[in-house]
C-alpha positions in Angstrom: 18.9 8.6 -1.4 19.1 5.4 0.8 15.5 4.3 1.7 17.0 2.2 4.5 14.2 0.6 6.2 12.5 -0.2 2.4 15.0 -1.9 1.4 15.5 -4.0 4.8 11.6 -5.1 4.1 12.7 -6.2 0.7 15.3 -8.5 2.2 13.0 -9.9 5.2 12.0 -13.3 4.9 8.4 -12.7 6.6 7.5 -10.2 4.1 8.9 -12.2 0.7 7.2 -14.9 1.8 4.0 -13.2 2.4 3.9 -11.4 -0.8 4.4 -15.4 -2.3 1.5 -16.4 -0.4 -0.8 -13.1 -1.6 0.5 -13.8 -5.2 -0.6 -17.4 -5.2 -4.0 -16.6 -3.5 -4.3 -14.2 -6.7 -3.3 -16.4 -8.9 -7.1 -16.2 -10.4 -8.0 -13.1 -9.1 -9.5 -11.0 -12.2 -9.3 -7.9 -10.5 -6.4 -5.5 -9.9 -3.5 -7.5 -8.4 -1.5 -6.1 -5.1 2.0 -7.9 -6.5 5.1 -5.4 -5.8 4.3 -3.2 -8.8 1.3 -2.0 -7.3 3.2 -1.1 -3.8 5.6 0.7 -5.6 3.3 2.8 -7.7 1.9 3.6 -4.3 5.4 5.0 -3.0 5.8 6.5 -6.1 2.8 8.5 -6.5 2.5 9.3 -3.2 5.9 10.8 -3.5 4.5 12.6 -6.7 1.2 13.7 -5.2 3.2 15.3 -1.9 5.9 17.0 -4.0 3.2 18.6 -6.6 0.9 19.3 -3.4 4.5 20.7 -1.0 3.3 18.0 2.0 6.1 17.1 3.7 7.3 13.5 3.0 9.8 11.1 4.6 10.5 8.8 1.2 12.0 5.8 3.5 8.5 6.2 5.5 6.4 6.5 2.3 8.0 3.3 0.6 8.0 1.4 3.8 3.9 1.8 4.1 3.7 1.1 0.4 5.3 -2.1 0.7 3.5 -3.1 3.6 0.1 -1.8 3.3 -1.5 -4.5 1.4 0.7 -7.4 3.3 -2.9 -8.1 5.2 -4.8 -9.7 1.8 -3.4 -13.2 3.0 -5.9 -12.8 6.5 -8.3 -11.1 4.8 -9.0 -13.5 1.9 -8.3 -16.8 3.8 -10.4 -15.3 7.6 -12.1 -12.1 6.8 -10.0 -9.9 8.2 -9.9 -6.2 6.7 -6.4 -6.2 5.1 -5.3 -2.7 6.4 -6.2 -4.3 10.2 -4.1 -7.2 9.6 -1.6 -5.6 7.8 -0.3 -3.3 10.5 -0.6 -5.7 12.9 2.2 -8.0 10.1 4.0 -4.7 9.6 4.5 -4.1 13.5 6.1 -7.7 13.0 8.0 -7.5 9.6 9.5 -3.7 11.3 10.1 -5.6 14.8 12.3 -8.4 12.7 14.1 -5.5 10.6 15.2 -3.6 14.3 12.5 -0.3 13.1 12.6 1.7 15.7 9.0 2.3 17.4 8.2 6.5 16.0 9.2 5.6 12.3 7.2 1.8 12.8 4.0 4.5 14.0 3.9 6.5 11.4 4.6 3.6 9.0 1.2 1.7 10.6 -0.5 5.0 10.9 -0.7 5.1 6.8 -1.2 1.4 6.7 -4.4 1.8 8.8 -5.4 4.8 6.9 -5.3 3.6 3.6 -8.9 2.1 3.0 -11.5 4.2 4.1 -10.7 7.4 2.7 -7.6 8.1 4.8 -7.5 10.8 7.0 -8.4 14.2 5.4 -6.6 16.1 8.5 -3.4 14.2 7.6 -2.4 15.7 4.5 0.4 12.6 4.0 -2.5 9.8 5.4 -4.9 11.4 3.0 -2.0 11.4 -0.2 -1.2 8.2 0.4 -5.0 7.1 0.1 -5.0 9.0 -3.1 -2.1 7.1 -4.5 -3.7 3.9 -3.6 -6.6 4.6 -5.5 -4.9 6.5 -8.6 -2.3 3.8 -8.6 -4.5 1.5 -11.3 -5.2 2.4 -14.9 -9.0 1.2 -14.9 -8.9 2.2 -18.4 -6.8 -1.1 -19.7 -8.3 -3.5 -16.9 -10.0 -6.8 -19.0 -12.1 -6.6 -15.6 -13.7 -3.7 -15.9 -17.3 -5.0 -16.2 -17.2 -7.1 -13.0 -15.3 -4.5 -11.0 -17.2 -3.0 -8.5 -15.5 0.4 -8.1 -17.9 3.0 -9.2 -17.7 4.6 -12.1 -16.5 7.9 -10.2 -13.6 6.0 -8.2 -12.3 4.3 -11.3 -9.2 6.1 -13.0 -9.6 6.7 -16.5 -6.7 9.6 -17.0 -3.5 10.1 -15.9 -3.5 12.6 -12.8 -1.2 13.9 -10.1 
């Protein structure tokens, strides 16, 4: 399966030079990272959590938001900016460059902007791909774990689909 709009963010310019800049700004960050592993255990378990759960799943749409989705750090650690806000507003960019078209560059924002606050429980993909986001870490192995401030009921201990 060609995930042809993935792969066309993986050879923009905007989008590896952002991901430089978000990996230099957490160069000390303690916490979980958002470095390309993480984005690709999002596509990844998203794709997991929609197969095991039958919700219908465009892969080229899922990996594009994963990719993208935490692209807004860089505004939100050097102005304040919540990340998923920015982060659409660079995806609509990184998509534009790329030649997306404007319905798959919707839905691709539409789980960008989704993915903080709890997604969208109507959405069955928004909501998956909020779940992936969160599951995506093993809290159990993070050196961080005392400082962290997810709670104790967010954190992922266990393996789960």
């Amino acid at each position: 399966m060609m995930l042809e709009t993935a792969n066309k963010i993986l050879g923009n310019s905007t989008f590896r030079r952002r991901l430089e800049e978000l990996e230099i700004l957490e160069k000390e960050r303690i916490f979980c990272g958002h470095g390309l592993e993480h984005l690709l255990a999002v596509a990844r378990m998203t794709m997991l959590i929609c197969n095991e759960r039958n919700i219908a799943a465009e892969a080229d749409i899922v990996y594009s938001a994963a990719l993208l989705h935490d692209i807004g750090r860089v505004e939100e650690y050097t102005q304040g900016v919540p990340h998923e806000t920015a982060g659409a507003e660079m995806a609509r960019q990184i998509l534009a460059e790329i030649g997306c078209c404007r319905e798959k560059t919707e839905k691709i924002t539409g789980l960008i902007l989704s993915h903080r606050k709890g997604g969208d429980k109507a959405d069955k993909l928004k909501a998956a791909f909020y779940e992936a986001d969160k599951k995506s870490r093993m809290c159990s192995f993070c050196k961080a774990q005392d400082e962290c401030n997810w709670s104790k009921e967010k954190r992922n201990y266990n393996i789960e689909v």
